[in-house]
N, C-alpha and C positions, 0 to 999 in steps of 0.2 A: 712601709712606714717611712714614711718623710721627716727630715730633719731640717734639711736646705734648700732653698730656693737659688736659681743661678750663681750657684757658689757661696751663696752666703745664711748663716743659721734663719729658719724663719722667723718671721717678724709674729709677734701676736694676734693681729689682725689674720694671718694667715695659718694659724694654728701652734707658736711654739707653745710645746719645745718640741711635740711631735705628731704630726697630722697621718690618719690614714689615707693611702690613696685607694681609689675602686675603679680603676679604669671603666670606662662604660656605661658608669651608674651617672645619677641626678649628685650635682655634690652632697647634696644635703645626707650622703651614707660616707662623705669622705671626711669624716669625723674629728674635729679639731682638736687640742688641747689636751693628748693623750696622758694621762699619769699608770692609767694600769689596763690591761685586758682581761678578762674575767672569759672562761668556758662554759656554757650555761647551757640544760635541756627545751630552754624557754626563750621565748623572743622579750627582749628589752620590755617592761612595764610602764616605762615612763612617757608620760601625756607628749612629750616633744614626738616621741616614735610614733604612739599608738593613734594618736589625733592628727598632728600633722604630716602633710609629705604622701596624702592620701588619693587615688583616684577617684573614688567610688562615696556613695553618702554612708554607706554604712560601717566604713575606715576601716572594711577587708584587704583592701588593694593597694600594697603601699607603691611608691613610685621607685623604681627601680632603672630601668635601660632610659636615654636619653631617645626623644624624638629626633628626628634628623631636621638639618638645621645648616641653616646660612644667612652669610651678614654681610652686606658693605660696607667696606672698609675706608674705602676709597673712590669717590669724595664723600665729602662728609654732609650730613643733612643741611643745607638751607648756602653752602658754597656757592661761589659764582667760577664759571669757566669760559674760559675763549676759543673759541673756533673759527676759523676764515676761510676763503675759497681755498688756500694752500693747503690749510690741513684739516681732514671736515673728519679728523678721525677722533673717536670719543674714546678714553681706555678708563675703565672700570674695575676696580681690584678688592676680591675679599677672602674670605674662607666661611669653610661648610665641613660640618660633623656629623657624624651616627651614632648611636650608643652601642652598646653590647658587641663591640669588635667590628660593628659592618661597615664596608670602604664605601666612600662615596664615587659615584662611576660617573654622575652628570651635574652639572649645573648651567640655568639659564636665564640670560637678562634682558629685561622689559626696557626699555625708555618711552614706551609709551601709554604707560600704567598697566601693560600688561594683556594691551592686543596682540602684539606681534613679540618674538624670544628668538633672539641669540645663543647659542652654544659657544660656553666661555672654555677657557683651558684651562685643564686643573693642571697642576703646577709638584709636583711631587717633590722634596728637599730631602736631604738628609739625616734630617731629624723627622720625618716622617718616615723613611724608611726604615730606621733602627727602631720608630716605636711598634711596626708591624711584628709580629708572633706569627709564621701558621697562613693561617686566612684569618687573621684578625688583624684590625686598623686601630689602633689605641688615639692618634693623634688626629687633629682638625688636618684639615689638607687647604693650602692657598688658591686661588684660581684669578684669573682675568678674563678681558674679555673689551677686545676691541670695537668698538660698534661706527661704521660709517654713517658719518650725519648730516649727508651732503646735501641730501634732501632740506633738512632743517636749517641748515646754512641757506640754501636759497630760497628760503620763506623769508629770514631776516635778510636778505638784499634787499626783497622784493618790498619789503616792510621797513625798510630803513628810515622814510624820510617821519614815521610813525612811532617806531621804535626799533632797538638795536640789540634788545633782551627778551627773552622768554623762558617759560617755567616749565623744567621738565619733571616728570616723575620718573624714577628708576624703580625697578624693583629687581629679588634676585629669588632662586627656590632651585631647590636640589632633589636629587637622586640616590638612594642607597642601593648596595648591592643586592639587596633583601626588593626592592622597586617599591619603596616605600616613599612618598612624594610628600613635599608638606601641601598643608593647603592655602587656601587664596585666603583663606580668613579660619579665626577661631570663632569666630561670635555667635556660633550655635552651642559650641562647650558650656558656655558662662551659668548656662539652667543648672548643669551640674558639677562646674566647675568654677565656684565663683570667685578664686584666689587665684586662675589663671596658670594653672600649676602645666607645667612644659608645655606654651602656648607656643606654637614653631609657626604660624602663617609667615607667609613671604615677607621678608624685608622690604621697605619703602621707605624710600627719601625723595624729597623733593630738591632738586638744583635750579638754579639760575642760569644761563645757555647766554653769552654773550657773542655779539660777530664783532670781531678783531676787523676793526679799519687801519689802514692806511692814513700812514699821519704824512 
């Protein structure tokens, strides 16, 4: 049970005066605005539980462990960045989760909509390590991920007197302990999942790739 966020009571928006926590789950079981807890032989009646939060059409299956999942952080969708012959090196930074305690072991990044992947470094903190239990991971884990772009640096010389910018796609997609992978897309879900409910395809953004001249 939660009371505070980074030292200070939580805010409303975030559940006061006392929010459950479920490590592992979908928030939507990390239950806001506690006033009382009741022991019951019966699962919760009400349409928010019973109806939503569902996998399945026939609202058997409620949603429970979190798909694994990753996100860039760094840069941010639609940024502009510089690169020159000196330094044709791109760094890329995010974080990636699992539900139900599993560590994540890999994560990899595209800059070329996802022909070719880099193995980024997952980045372990301190506060990752005190949220582990056991063999369980309760926390997201950081990763980067340097990618040489010396190639793409020398399309734009060779492209200068044309142009001095180009569009890149990133994307990024992870690994669980469990070798649970996300996928390239969800848009086969939607026949049965039409609200999208823990849609985990790979992260994509687009950036802007500028060549740093010499003034």
């Amino acid at each position: 049970l939660a009371y505070e966020q980074n030292g200070a009571p939580l805010t409303p928006d975030h559940g006061f005066p006392v929010r459950v926590i479920v490590p592992g789950w979908v928030g939507a079981r990390s239950v806001k605005w506690i006033e009382q807890i009741l022991i019951t032989d019966r699962a919760c009646d009400l349409k928010s539980f019973t109806k939503s939060y569902r996998m399945t059409k026939d609202t058997t299956h409620e949603m429970r462990g979190l798909p694994v999942n990753s996100a860039i952080l760094c840069p941010q969708d639609g940024d502009t960045l510089s690169v020159s012959t000196q330094d044709s090196m791109l760094r890329i930074e995010g974080e990636a989760h699992s539900g139900d305690g599993r560590q994540i072991i890999r994560v990899d990044v595209s800059i070329d909509g996802g022909r070719t992947w880099t193995d980024a470094v997952l980045q372990p903190t301190e506060t990752h390590a005190q949220a582990s239990t056991g063999n369980k991971h309760w926390s997201w884990v950081k990763w980067k991920c340097d990618i040489d772009v010396s190639a793409l640096v020398q399309q734009l010389t060779e492209e200068a007197k044309t142009t001095n910018t180009t569009t890149v796609n990133i994307q990024c997609r992870a690994m669980d302990a469990s070798h649970n992978r996300q996928p390239a897309s969800c848009e086969p879900d939607f026949t049965f999942n039409p609200k999208g409910y823990s849609a985990n395809s790979y992260h994509s953004i687009n950036v802007n790739v500028s060549l740093l001249t010499k003034v």
